[in-house]
N, C-alpha and C positions, 0 to 999 in steps of 0.2 A: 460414495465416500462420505464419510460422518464429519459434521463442518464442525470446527471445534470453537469452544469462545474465544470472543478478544477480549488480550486484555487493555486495558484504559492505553489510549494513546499510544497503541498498536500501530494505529494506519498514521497517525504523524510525529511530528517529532519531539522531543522531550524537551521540556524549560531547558537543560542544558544545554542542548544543540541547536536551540533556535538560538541559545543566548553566543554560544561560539559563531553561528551565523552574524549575528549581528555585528559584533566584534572586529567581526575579517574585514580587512581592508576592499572592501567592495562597495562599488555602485549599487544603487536601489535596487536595479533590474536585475542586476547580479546574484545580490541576496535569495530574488526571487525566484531566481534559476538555480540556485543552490539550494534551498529549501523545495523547492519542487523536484529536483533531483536526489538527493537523500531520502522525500519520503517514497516516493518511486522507488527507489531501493528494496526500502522494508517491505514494500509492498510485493514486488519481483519474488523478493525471498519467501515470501509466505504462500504467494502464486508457487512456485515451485516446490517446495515442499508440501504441498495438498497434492503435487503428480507425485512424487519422492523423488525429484532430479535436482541440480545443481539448476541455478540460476542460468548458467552458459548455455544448460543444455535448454532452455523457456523455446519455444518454437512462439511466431506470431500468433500461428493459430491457437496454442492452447492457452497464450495469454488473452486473446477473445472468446472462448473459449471461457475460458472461467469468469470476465465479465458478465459473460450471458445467465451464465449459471447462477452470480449472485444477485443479477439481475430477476433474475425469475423466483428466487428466495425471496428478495427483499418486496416485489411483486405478491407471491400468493402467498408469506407470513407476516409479512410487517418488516417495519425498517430495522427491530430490533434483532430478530434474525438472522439478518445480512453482515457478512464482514466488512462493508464499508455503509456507513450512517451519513447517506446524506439525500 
């Protein structure tokens, strides 16, 4: 399967959404539970769509499963390669 680019601030969340995060009537930890959930989210959704299935349908395994996979990208081409930069 052909990895496709990302685009800018793909894997997190956009000035706007971190700015609505902040906003919300939430504790610290909260925030950060929200903002780690949201980009989790995106991130699900893009995991599933490289199988072509709904998010629901994500089994555990294919979400390690494609860790591994971008694991071994970002390994034998560079980090630039990889769908997550880090």
């Amino acid at each position: 399967m052909e990895t496709q680019p990302q685009q800018p601030g793909a894997q997190f969340l956009t000035l706007e959404e971190s700015a609505k995060v902040d906003a919300a009537l939430l504790s610290s930890p909260e925030k950060f539970l929200a903002r780690l959930t949201a980009s989790s989210h995106k991130l699900l959704i893009h995991i599933a769509n490289s199988y072509g299935i709904t998010v629901e349908e994500l089994s555990t395994q294919q979400i390690i499963a494609w860790f591994e996979k971008d694991g071994k990208i970002r390994r034998e081409q560079g980090i630039e390669a990889a769908y997550l930069k880090w």
